[in-house]
Legacy VTK file of the C-alpha trace (Angstrom):
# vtk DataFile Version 3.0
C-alpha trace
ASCII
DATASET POLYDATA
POINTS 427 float
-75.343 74.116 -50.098
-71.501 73.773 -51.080
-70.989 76.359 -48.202
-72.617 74.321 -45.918
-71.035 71.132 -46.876
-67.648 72.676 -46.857
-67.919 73.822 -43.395
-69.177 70.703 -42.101
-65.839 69.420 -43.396
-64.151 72.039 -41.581
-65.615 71.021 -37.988
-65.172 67.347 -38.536
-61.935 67.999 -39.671
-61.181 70.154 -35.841
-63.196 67.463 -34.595
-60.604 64.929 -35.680
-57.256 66.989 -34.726
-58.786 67.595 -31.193
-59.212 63.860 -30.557
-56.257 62.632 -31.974
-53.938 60.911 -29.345
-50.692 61.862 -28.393
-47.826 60.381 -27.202
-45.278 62.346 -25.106
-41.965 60.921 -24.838
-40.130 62.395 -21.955
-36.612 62.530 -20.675
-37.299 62.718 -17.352
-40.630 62.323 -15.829
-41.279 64.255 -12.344
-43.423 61.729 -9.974
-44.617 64.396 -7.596
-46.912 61.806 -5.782
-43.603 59.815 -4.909
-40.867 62.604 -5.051
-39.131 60.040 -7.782
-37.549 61.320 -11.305
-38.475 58.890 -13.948
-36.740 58.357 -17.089
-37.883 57.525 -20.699
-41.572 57.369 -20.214
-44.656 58.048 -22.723
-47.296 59.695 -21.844
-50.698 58.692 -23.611
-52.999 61.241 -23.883
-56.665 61.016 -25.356
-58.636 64.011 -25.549
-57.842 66.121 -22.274
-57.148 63.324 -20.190
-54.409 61.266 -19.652
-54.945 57.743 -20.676
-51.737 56.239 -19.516
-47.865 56.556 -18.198
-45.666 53.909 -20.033
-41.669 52.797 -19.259
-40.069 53.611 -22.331
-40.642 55.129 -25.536
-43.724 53.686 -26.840
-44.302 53.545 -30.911
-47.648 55.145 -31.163
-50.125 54.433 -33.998
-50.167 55.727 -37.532
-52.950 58.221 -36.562
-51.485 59.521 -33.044
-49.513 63.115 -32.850
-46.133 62.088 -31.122
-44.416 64.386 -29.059
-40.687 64.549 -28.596
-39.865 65.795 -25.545
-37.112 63.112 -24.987
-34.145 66.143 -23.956
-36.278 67.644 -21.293
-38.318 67.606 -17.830
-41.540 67.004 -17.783
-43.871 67.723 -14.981
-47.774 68.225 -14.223
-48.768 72.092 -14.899
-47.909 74.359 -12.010
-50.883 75.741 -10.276
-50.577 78.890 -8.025
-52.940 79.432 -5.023
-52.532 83.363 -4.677
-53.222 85.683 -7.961
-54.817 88.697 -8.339
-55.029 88.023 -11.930
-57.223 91.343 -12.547
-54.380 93.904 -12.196
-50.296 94.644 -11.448
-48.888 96.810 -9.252
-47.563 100.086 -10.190
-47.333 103.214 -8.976
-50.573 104.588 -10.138
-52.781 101.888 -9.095
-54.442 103.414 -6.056
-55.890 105.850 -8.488
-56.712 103.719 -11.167
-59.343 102.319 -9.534
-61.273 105.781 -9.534
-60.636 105.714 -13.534
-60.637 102.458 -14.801
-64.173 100.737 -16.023
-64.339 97.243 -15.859
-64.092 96.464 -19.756
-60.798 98.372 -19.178
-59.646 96.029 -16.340
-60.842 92.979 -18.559
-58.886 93.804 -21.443
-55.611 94.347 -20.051
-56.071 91.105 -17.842
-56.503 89.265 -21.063
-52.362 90.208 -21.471
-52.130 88.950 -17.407
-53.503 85.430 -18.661
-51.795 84.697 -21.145
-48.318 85.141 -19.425
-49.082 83.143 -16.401
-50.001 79.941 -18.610
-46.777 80.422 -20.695
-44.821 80.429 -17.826
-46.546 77.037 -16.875
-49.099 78.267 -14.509
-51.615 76.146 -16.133
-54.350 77.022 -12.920
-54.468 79.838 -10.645
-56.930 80.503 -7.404
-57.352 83.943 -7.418
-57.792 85.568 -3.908
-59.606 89.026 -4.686
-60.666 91.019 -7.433
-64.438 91.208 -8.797
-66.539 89.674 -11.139
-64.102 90.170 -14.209
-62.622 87.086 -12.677
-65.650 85.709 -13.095
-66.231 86.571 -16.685
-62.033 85.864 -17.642
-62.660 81.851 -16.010
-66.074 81.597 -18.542
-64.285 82.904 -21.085
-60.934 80.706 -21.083
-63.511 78.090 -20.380
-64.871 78.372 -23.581
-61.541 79.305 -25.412
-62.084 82.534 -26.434
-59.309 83.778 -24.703
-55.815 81.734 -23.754
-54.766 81.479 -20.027
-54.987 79.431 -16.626
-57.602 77.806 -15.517
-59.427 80.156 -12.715
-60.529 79.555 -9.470
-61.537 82.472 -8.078
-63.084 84.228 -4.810
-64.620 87.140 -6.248
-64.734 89.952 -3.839
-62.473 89.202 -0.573
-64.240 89.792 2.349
-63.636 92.309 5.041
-64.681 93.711 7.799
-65.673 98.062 7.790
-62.406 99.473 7.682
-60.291 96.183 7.878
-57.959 95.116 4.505
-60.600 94.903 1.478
-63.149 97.316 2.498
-63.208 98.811 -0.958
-63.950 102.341 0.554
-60.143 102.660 2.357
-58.759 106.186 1.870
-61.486 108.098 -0.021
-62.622 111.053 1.248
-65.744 111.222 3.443
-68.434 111.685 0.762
-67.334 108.423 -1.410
-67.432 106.254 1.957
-70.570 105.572 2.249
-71.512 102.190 4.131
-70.596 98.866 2.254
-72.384 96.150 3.292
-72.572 92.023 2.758
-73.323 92.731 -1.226
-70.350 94.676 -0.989
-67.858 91.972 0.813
-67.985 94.301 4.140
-69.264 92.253 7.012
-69.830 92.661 10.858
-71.865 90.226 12.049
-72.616 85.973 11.549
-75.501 87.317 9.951
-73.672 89.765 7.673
-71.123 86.399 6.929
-73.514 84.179 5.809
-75.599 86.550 3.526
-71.488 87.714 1.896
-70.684 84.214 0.954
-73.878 83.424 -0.566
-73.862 87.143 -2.090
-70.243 85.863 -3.646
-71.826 82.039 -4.650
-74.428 84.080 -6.524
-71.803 86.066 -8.119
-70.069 83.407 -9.389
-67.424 82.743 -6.956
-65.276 79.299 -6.948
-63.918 79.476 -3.211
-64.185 82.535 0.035
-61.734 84.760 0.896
-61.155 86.409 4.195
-59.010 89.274 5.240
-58.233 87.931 8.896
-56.026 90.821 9.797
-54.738 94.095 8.210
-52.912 94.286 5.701
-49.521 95.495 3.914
-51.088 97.365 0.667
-54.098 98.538 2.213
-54.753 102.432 2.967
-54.927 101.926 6.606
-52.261 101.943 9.465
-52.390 98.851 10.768
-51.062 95.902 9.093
-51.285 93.111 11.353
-54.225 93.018 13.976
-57.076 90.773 14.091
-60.099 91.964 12.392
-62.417 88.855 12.014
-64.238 87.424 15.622
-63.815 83.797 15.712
-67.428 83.331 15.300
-67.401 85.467 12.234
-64.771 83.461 11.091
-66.764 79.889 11.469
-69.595 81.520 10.071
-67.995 82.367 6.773
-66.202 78.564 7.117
-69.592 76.874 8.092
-71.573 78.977 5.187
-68.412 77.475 2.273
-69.045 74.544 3.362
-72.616 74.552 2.443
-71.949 75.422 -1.056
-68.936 73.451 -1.436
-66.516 76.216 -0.968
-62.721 76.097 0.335
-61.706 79.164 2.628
-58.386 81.041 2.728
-57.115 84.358 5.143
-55.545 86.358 4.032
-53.048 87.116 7.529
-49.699 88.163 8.765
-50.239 89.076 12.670
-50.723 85.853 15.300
-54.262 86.591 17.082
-56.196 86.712 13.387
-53.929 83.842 11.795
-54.536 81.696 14.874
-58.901 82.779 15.188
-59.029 81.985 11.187
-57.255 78.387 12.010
-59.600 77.604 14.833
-62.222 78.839 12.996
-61.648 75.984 10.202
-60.086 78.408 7.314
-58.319 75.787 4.832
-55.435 78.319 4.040
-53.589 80.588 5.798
-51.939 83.664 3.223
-48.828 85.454 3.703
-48.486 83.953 7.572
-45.495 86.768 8.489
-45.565 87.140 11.890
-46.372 83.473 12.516
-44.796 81.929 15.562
-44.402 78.637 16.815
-47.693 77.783 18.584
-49.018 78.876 15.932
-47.371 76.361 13.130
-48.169 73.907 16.048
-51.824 74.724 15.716
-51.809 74.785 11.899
-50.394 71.104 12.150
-53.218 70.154 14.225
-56.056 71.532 12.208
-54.103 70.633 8.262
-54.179 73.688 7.505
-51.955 74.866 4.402
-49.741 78.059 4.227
-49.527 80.013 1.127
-46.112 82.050 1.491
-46.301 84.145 -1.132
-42.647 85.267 -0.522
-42.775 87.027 -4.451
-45.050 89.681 -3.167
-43.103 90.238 0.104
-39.856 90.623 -1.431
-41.742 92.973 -4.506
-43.382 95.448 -1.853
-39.870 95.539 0.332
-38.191 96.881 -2.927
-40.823 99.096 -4.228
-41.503 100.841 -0.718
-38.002 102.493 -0.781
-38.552 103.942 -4.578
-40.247 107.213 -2.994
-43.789 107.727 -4.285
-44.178 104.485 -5.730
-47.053 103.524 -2.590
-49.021 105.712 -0.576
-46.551 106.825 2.760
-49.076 105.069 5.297
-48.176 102.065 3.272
-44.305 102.077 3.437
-42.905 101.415 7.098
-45.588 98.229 6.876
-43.957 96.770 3.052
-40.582 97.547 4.685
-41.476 95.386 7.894
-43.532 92.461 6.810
-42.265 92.040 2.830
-38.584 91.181 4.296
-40.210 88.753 6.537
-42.218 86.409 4.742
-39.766 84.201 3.342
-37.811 83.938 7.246
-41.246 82.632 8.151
-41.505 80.406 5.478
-38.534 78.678 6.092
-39.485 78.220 9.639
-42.846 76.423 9.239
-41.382 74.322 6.609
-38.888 72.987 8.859
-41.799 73.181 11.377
-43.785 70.409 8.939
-46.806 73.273 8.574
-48.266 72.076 4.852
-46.922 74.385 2.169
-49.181 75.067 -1.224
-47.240 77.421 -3.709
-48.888 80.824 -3.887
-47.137 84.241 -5.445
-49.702 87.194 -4.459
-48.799 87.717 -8.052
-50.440 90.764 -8.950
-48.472 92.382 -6.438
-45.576 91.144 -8.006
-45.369 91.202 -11.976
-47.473 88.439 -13.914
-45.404 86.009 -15.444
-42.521 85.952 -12.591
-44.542 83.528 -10.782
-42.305 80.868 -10.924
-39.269 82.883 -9.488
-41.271 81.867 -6.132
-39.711 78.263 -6.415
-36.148 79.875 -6.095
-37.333 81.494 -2.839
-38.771 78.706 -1.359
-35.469 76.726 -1.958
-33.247 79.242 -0.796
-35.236 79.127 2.551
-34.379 75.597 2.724
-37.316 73.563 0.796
-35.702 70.754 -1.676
-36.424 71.706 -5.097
-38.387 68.678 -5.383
-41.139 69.573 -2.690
-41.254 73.127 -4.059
-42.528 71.626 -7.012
-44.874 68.990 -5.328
-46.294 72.233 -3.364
-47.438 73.938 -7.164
-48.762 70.555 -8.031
-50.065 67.716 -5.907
-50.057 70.191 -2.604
-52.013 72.688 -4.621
-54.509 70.265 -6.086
-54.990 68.867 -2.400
-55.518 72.644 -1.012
-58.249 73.274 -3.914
-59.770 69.592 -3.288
-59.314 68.396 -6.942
-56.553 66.066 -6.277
-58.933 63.529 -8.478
-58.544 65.960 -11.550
-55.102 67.497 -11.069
-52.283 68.088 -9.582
-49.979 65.085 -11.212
-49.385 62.805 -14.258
-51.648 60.239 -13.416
-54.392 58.068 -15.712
-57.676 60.048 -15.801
-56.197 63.305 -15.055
-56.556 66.236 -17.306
-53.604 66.683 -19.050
-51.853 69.616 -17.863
-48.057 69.039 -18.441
-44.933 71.290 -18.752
-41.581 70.799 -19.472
-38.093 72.363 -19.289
-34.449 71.588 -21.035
-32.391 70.290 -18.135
-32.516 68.797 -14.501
-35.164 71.828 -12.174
-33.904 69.211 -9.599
-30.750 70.687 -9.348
-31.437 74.169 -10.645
-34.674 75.303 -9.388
-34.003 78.907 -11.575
-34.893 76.676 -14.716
-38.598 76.891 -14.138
-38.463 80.587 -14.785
-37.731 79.349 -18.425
-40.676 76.766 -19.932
-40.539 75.202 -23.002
-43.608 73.339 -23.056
-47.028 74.136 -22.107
-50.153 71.527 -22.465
-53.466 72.230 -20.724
-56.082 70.384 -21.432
-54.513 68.260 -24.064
-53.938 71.212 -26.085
-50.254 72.239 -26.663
-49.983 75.963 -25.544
-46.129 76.765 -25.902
-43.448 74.631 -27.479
-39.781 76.461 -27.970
-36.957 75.177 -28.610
LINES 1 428
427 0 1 2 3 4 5 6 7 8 9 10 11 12 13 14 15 16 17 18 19 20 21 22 23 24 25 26 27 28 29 30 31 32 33 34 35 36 37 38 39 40 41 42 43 44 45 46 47 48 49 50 51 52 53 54 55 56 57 58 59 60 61 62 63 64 65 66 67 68 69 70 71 72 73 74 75 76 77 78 79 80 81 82 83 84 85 86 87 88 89 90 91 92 93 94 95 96 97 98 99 100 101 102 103 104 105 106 107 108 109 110 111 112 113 114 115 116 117 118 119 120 121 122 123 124 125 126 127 128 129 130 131 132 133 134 135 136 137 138 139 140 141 142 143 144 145 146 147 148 149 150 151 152 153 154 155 156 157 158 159 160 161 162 163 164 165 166 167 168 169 170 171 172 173 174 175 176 177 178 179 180 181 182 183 184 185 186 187 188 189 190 191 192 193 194 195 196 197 198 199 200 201 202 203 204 205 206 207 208 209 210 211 212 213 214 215 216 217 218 219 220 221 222 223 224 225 226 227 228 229 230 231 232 233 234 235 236 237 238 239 240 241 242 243 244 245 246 247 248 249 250 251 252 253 254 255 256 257 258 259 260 261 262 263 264 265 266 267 268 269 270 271 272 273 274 275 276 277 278 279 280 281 282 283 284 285 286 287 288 289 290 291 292 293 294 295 296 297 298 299 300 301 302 303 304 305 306 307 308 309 310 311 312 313 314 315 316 317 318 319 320 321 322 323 324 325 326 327 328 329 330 331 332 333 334 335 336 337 338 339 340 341 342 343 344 345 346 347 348 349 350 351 352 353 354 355 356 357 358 359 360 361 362 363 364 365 366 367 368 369 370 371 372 373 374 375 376 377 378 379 380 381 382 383 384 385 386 387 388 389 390 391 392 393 394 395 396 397 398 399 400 401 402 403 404 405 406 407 408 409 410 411 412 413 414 415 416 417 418 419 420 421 422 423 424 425 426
């Protein structure tokens, strides 16, 4: 009976700590939904939401946790719209696959998660892997392991032999014929029956693989491989089950079928030209750049052995690319969400992408609105996330000194919150 009694205490006692309110009193508070840097404000925080922004610092109650974060930035927690938070690129990879089981993959993603929420990445949409993303969102759901908040496609979907048919490069006898269970499809039919195969698996959002692709074991990297009515089939079939859509695409004939075709994102976008950005404009819809992963496969392709050699003329063409492009459709006024491809690149570098996007000509402070309010927006949770704003979860970060004017200081957080819980705090 004591036992019992004594671990009632204990839970009522968590109980207690977990709703406690905290104040945060910031330095600097970054208004991403007016581009405005705020100083001296509290934050009020009840539970996981945010209760209230305050001018000054407010004297909280006897029984509130107060939070000094008066020498630093604060901002809403970054959220990156292009992971792969399952695995990271090495040389061995293409192999790995044939070795690896899936409690192997798991484990080691566990080490994936955790980086990406200390570097502030607080949620992620991931854009291709299997249904260990599945399991890794239930189980930082329930808190049994720490990292980002996961949206994620499940399987991308591809057409036979296009990017993402998960039977590229092995020999004849391990082919076989993937079908709609598998994320292969050829047909409206075969479209409709993948993105209810990935609802039923668990699957936040669709991925497409509009054209071919950089890392895949094929030749061609940038041709169409999606019909248009393929395409609004997978869009029309989302849409039923309350699904966004991205596309994976570099070449201009896929990007511009997948636009038409109602996809909500377009990934990567290399070879995008100007009628192009014209026609995202029309249609809203976002680019994720991913300019980490282009510059990452650039540099790897000339370390000899380090990717398959059908792979290396197409990382040597399109990774140098990507941020030119960028730059371009910025200036172009095509919407911008932050997305890394990280994954490709190294997990926990995620925020070096902010220092790209600035040195193609973005102002630090709309880098940072596209890995907060943009991203929310692109994922349609703009009511949940995406700023510092009453009701909102409470998914805050902060850094010593003004990101405004160095961008390179959001490679360097000091503060993590999600969810009203304090995940990092350094000095």
């Amino acid at each position: 009976m004591k036992r019992i009694f004594t671990t009632l205490a204990v839970i009522c006692l968590a109980f207690s700590i977990n709703a406690q309110k905290k104040y945060i009193h910031c330095g600097t508070l970054i208004d991403v939904e007016n581009k405005d840097a705020l100083k001296e404000r509290t934050i009020i925080i009840d539970g996981n939401k945010i209760q209230e922004v305050k001018k000054g610092y407010v004297s909280a109650p006897r029984d509130a946790e107060v939070i000094d974060l008066k020498d630093m930035t604060v901002m809403p927690g970054f959220m990156d719209m292009h992971v792969h938070i399952e695995h990271e690129s090495r040389p061995k990879t293409y192999e790995e696959k044939f070795r690896l089981e899936d409690t192997d993959v798991a484990l080691e993603a566990t080490v994936y998660c955790r980086r990406t929420l200390d570097a502030g990445f607080t949620t992620v949409r991931d854009l291709g892997g299997s249904g260990v993303n599945v399991s890794l969102r239930k189980a930082i759901n329930k808190g049994f392991i720490k990292g980002p908040r996961i949206y994620t496609a499940e399987k991308s979907l591809a057409t036979t032999g296009g990017h993402a048919d998960p039977t590229n490069g092995v020999k004849s006898e391990l082919k076989g014929n993937p079908g709609p269970k598998d994320g292969v499809i050829n047909s409206v039919e075969d479209a409709y029956k993948a993105v209810r195969q990935r609802y039923k698996n668990g699957a936040d959002c669709i991925k497409i693989t509009a054209t071919g692709g950089v890392l895949s074991v094929a030749k061609d990297g940038s041709g169409p491989q999606f019909t248009l009515e393929e395409v609004q089939a997978v869009v029309k079939a989302a849409k039923d089950y309350g699904m966004t859509t991205a596309a994976h695409a570099h070449g201009i004939e896929g990007m511009q079928r997948a636009i038409i075709g109602g996809i909500t994102s377009i990934e990567h976008g290399t070879l995008m030209d100007r009628e192009t950005m014209e026609l995202m404009k029309k249609h809203g819809t976002y680019l994720v750049p991913t300019i980490s992963a282009g510059k990452f496969v650039a540099e790897k392709a000339k370390i000899p052995g380090y990717f398959p050699a059908i792979i290396v003329a197409k990382a040597i063409k399109i990774g140098a690319q990507i941020q030119v492009t960028f730059g371009e459709a910025y200036k172009a006024g095509v919407k911008i969400a932050f997305g890394t491809d990280t994954g490709v690149s190294a997990h926990g570098d995620n925020a070096k992408e902010f220092g790209f996007m600035v040195e193609a000509g973005m102002p630090e402070i709309e880098a940072i609105q596209a890995a907060t309010i943009n991203a929310a927006d692109l994922l349609n949770i703009k009511d949940i996330l995406g700023s510092i704003s009453a009701g909102k979860h409470a998914d805050i970060v902060a850094v010593k000194g003004d990101p405004l004017k160095d961008i390179s200081l959001l490679e360097k957080i000091n503060f993590v919150m999600k969810n009203g819980v304090i995940e990092k705090m350094v000095d």
